[in-house]
MMTF fields as JSON, N, C-alpha, C and O atoms, coordinates in Angstrom:
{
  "mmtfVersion": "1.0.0",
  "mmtfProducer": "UNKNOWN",
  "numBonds": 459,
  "numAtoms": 460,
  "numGroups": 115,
  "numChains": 1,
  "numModels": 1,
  "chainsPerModel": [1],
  "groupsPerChain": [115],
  "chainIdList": ["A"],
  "bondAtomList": [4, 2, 8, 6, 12, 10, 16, 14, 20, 18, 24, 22, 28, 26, 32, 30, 36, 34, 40, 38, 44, 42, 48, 46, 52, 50, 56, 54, 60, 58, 64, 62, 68, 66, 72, 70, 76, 74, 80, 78, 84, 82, 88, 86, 92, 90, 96, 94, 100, 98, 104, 102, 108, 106, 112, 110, 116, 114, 120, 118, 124, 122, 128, 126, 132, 130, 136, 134, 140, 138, 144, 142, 148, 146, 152, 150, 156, 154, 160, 158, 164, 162, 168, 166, 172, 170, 176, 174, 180, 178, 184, 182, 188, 186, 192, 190, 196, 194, 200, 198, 204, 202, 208, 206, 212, 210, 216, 214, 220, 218, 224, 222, 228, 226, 232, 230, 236, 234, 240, 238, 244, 242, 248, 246, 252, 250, 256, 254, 260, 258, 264, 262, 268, 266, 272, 270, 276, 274, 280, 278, 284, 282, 288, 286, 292, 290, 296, 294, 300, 298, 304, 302, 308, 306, 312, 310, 316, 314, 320, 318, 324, 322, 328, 326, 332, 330, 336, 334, 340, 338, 344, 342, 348, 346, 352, 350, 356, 354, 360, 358, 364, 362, 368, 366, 372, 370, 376, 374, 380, 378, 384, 382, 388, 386, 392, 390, 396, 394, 400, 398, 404, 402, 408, 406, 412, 410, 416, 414, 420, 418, 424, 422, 428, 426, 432, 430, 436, 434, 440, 438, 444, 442, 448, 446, 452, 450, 456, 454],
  "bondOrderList": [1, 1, 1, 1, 1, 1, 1, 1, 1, 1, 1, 1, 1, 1, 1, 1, 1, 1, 1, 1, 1, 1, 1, 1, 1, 1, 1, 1, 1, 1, 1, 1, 1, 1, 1, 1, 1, 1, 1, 1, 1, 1, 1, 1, 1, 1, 1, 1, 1, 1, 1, 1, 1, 1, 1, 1, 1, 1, 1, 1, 1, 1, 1, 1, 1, 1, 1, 1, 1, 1, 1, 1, 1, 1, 1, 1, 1, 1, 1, 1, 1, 1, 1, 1, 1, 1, 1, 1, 1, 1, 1, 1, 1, 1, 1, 1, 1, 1, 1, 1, 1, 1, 1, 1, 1, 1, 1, 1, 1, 1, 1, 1, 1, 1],
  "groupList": [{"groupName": "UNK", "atomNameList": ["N", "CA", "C", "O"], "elementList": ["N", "C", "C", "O"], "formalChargeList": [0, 0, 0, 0], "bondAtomList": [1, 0, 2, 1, 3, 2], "bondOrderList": [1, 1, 2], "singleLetterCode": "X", "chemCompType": "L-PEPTIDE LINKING"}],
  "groupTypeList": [0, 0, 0, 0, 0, 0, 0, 0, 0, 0, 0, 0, 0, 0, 0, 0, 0, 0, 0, 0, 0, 0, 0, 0, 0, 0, 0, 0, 0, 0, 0, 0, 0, 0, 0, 0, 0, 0, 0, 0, 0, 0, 0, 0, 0, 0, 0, 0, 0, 0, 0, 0, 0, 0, 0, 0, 0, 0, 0, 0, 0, 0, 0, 0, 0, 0, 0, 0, 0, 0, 0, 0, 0, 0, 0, 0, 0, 0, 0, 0, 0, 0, 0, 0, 0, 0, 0, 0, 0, 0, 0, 0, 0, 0, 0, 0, 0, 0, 0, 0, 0, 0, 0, 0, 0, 0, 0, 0, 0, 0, 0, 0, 0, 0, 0],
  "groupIdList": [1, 2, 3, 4, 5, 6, 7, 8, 9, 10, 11, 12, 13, 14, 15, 16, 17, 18, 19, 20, 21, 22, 23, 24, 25, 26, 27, 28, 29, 30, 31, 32, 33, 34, 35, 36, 37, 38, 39, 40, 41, 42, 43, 44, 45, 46, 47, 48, 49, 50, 51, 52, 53, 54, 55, 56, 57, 58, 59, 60, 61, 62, 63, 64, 65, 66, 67, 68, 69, 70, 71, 72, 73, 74, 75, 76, 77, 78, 79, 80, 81, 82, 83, 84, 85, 86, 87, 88, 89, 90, 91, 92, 93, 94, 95, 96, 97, 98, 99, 100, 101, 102, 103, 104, 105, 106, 107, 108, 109, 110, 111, 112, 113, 114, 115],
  "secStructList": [7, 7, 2, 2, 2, 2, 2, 2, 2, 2, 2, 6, 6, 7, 5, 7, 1, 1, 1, 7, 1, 5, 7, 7, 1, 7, 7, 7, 7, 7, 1, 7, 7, 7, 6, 6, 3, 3, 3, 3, 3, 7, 7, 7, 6, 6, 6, 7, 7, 7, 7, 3, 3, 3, 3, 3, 7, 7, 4, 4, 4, 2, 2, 2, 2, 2, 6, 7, 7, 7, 7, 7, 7, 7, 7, 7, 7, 7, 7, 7, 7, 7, 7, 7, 1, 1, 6, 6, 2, 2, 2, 2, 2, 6, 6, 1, 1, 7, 7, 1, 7, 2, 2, 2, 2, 2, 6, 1, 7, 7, 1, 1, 7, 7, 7],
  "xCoordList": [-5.457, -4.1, -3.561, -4.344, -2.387, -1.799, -1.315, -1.489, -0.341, 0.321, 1.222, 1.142, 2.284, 3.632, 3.155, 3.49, 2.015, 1.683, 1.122, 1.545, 0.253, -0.249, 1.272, 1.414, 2.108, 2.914, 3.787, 4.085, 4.172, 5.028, 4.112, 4.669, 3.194, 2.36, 2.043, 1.777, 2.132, 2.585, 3.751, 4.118, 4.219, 6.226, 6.291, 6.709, 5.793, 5.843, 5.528, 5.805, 4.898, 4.535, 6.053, 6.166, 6.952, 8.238, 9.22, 9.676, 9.931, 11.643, 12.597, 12.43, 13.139, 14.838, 15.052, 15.045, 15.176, 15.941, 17.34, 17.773, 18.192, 19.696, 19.86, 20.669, 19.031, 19.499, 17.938, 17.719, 16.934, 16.239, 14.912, 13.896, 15.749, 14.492, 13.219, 12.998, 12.835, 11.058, 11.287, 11.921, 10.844, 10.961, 10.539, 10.93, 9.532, 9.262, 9.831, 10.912, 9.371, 9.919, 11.246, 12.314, 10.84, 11.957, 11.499, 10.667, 12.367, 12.052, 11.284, 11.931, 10.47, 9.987, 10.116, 9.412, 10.687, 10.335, 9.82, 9.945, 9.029, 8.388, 9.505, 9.854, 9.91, 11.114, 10.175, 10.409, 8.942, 8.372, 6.737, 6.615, 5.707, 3.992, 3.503, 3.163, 3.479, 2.292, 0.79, 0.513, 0.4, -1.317, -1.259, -0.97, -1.462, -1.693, -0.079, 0.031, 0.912, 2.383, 2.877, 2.55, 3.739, 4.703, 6.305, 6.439, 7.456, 8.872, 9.16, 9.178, 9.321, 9.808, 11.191, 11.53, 11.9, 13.419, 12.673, 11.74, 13.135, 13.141, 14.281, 15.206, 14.696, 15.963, 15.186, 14.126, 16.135, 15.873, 16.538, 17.743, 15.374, 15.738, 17.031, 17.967, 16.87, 17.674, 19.805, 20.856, 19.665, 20.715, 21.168, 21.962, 20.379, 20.281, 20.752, 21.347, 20.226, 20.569, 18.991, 17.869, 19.315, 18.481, 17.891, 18.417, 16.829, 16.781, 15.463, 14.826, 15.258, 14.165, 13.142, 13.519, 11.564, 10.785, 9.602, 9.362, 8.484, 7.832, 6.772, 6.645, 5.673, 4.714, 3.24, 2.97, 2.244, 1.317, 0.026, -0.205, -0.687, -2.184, -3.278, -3.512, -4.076, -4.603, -6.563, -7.027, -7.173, -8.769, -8.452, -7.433, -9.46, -9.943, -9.784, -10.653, -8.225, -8.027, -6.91, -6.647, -6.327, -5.745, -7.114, -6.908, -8.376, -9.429, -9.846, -10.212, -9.728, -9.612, -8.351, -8.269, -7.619, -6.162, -6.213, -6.046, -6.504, -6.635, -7.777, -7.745, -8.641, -9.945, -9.625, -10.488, -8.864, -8.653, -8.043, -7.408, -8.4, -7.711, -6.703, -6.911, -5.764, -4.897, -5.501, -6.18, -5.232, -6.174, -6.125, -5.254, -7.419, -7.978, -7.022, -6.68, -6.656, -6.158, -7.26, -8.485, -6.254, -7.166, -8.006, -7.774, -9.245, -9.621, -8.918, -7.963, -9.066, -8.347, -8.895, -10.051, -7.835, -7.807, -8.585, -8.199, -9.59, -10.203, -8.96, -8.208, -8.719, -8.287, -8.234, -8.846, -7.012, -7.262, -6.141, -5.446, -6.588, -5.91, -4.509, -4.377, -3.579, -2.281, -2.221, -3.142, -1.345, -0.684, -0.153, 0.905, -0.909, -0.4, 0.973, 1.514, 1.616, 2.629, 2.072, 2.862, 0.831, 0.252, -0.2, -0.42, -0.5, -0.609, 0.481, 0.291, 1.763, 2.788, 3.225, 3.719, 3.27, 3.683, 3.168, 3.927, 1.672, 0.841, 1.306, 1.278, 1.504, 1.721, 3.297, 3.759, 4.007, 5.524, 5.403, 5.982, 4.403, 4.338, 3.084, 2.748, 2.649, 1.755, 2.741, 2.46, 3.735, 4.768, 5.78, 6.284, 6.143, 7.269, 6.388, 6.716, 5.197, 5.047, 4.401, 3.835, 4.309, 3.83, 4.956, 6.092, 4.674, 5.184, 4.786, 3.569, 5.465, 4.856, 4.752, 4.612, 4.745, 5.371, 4.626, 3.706, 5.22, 4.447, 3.118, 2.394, 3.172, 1.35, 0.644, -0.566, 1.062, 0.104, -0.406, -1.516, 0.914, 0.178, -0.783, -1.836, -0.527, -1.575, -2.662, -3.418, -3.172, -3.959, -4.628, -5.396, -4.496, -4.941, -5.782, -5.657, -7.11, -8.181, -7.934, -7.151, -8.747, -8.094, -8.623, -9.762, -7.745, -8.177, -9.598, -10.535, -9.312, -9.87, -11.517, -12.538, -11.448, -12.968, -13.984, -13.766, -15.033, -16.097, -17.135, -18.048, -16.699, -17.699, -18.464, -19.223],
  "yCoordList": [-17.54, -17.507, -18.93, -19.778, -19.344, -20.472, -20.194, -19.227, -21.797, -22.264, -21.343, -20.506, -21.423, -20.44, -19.216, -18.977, -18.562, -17.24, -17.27, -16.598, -18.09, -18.32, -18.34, -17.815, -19.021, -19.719, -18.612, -18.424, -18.0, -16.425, -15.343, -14.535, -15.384, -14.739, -14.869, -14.007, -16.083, -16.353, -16.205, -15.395, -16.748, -16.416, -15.682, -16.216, -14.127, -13.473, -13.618, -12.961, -14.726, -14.771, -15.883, -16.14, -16.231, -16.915, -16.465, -15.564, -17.299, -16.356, -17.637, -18.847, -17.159, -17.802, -18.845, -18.435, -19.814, -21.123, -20.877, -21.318, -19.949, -19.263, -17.684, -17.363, -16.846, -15.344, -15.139, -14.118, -16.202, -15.277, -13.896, -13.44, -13.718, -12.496, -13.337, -14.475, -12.365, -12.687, -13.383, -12.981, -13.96, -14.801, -14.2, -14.664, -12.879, -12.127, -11.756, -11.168, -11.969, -11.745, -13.021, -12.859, -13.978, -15.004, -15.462, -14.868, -16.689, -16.981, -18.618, -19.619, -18.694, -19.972, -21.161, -20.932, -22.121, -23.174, -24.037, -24.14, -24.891, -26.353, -27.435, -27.772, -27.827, -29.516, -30.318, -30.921, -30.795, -32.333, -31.695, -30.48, -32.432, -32.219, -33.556, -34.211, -33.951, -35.169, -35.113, -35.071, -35.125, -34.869, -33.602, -32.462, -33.877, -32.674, -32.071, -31.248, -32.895, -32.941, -31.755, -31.57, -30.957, -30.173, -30.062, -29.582, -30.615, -30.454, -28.667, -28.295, -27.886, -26.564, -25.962, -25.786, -25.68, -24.816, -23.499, -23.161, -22.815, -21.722, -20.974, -21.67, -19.504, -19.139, -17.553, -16.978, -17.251, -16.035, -14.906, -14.656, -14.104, -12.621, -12.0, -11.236, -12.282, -11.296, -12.23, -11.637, -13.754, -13.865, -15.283, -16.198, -15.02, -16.0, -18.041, -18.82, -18.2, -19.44, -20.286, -20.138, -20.844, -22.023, -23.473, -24.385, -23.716, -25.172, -25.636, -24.968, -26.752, -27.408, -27.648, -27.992, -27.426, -27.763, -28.298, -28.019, -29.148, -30.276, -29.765, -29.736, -29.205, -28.509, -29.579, -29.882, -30.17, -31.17, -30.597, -30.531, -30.235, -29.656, -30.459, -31.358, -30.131, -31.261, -31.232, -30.213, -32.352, -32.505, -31.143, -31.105, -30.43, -29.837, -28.034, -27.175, -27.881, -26.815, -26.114, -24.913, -27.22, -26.922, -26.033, -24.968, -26.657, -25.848, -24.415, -23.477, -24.387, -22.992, -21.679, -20.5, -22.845, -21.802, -21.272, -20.249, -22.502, -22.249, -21.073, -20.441, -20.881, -20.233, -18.888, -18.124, -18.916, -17.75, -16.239, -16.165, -14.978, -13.841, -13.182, -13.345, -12.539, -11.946, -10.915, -10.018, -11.048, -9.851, -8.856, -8.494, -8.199, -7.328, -6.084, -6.117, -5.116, -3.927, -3.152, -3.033, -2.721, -1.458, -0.612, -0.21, -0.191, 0.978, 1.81, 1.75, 2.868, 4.254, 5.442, 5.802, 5.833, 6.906, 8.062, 8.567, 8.581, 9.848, 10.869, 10.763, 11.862, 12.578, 13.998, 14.986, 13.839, 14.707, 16.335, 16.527, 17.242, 18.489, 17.778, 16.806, 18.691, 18.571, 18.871, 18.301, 19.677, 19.385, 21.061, 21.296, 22.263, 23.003, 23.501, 22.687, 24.805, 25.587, 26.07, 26.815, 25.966, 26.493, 25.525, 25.78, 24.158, 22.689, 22.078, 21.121, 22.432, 22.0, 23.244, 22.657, 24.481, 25.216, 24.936, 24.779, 24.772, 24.494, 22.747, 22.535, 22.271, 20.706, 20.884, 20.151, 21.94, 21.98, 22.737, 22.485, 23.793, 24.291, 23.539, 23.917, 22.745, 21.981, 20.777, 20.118, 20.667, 19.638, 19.9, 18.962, 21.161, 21.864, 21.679, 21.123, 22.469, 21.867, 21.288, 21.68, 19.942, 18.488, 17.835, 17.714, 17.465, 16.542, 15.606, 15.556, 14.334, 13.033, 11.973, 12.517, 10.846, 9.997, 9.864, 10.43, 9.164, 9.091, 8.274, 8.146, 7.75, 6.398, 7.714, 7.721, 8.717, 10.008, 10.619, 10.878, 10.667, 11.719, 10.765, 11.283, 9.603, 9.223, 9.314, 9.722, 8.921, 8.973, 10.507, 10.293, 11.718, 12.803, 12.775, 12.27, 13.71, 13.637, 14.802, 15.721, 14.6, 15.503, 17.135, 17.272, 18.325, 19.39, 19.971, 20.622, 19.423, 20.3, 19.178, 19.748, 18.424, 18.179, 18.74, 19.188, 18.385, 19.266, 17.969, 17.402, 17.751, 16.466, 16.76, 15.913],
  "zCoordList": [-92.688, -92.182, -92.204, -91.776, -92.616, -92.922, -91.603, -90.862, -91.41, -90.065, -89.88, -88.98, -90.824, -91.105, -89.818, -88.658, -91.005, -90.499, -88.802, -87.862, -88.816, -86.913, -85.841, -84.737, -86.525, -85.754, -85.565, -84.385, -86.208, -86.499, -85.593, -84.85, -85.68, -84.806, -83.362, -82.524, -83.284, -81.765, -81.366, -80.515, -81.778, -81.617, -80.408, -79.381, -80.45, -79.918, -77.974, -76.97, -78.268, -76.752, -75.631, -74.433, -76.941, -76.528, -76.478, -77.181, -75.227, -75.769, -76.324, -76.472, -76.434, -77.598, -76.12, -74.959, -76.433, -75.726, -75.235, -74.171, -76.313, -75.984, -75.439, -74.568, -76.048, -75.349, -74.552, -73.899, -74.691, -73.774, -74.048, -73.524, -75.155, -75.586, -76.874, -77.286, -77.031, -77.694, -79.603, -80.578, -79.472, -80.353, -81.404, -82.475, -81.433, -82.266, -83.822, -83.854, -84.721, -85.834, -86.1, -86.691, -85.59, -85.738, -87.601, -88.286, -88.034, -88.852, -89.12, -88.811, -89.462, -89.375, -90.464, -91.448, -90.52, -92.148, -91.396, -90.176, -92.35, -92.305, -92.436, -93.568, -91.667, -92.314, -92.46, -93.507, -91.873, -92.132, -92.0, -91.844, -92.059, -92.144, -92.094, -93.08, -90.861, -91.499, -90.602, -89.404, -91.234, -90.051, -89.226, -89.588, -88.514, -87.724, -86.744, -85.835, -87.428, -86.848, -87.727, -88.899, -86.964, -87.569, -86.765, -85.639, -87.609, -87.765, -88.042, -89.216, -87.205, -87.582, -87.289, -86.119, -88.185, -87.633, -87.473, -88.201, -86.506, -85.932, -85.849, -85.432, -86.142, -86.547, -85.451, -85.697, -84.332, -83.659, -84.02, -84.009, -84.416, -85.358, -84.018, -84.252, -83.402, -82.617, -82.352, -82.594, -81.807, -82.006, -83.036, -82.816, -84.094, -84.947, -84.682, -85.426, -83.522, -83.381, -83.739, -83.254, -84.388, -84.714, -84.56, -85.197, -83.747, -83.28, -84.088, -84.902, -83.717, -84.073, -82.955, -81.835, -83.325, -82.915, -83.26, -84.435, -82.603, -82.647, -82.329, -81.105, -83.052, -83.189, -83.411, -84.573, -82.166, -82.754, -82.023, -80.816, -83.022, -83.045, -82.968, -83.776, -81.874, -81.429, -82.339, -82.852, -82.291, -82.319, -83.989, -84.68, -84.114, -85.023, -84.881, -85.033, -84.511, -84.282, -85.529, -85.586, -86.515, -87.633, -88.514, -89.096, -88.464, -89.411, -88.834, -89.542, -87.377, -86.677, -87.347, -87.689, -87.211, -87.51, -89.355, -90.019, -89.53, -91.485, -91.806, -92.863, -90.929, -91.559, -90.179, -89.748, -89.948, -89.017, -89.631, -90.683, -88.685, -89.461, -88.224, -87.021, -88.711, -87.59, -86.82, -87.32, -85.463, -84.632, -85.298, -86.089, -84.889, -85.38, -84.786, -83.604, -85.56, -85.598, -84.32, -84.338, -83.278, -82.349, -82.962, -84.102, -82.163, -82.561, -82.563, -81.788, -83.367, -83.749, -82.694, -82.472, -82.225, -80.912, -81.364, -82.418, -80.792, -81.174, -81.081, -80.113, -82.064, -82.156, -81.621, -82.027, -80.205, -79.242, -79.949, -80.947, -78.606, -79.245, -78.551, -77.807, -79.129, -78.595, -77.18, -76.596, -76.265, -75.221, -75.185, -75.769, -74.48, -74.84, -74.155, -73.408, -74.339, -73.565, -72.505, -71.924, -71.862, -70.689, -70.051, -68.867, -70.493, -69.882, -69.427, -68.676, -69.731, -69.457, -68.426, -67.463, -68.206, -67.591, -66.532, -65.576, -66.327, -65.355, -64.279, -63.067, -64.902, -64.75, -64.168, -63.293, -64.78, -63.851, -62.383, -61.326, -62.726, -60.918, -60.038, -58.916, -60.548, -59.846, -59.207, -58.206, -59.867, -59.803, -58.817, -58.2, -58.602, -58.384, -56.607, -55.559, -57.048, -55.093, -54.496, -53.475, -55.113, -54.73, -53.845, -54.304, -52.726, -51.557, -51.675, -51.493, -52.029, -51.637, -52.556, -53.652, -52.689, -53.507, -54.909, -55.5, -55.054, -57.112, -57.466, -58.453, -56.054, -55.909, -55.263, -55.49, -54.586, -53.385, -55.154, -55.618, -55.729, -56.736, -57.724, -58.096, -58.106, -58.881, -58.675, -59.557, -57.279, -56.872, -56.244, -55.307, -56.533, -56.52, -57.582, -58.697, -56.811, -57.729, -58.329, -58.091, -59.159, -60.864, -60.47, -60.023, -60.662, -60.442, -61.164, -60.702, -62.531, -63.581, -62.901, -62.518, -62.904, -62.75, -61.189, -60.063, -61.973, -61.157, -60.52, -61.12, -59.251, -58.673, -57.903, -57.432]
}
């Protein structure tokens, strides 16, 4: 993974300097490179304003980032049955005469199991 790509990838954990929201999918260029220094315009996908920032990577963490891969993709959800017309029927009159707030019901222990 090149810088570009790390740096675009983090993005996400920032918001825009002007509106505030996630920096996500912004656009990134290089203006300057020297050593371990980076000059970057930043352009926010969402209200396209553009500033500059001063990006400096410290000790031996540019060879981390260069030889790095993008997180790893989740495991894949075992593949449950659907949700039937009698799971939902059931779940509306179980619903229908429940008293009590929405933390009482989370915390109800589960019918279907056997303890």
């Amino acid at each position: 993974m090149g810088i570009i790509e790390f740096i675009r990838d983090r993005a996400r954990f920032y918001n825009c300097p002007v509106c505030g929201r996630s920096l996500k999918g912004c656009d990134v260029q290089v203006l300057s490179h020297e050593d371990e220094s980076f000059r970057l315009q930043v352009t926010c996908a969402q209200c396209q304003v553009t500033f500059v920032v001063v990006l400096a990577i410290a000790g031996g963490a540019m060879e981390e980032i260069e030889n790095s891969t993008s997180e790893p993709a989740e495991e894949p959800v075992a593949a449950a049955e659907p949700i039937s017309v009698d799971e939902i029927l059931d779940l509306h009159l179980y619903l229908k005469g429940f008293q009590g707030t929405l933390t009482e019901l989370i915390h109800q222990p589960d019918p279907t199991s056997r303890g």
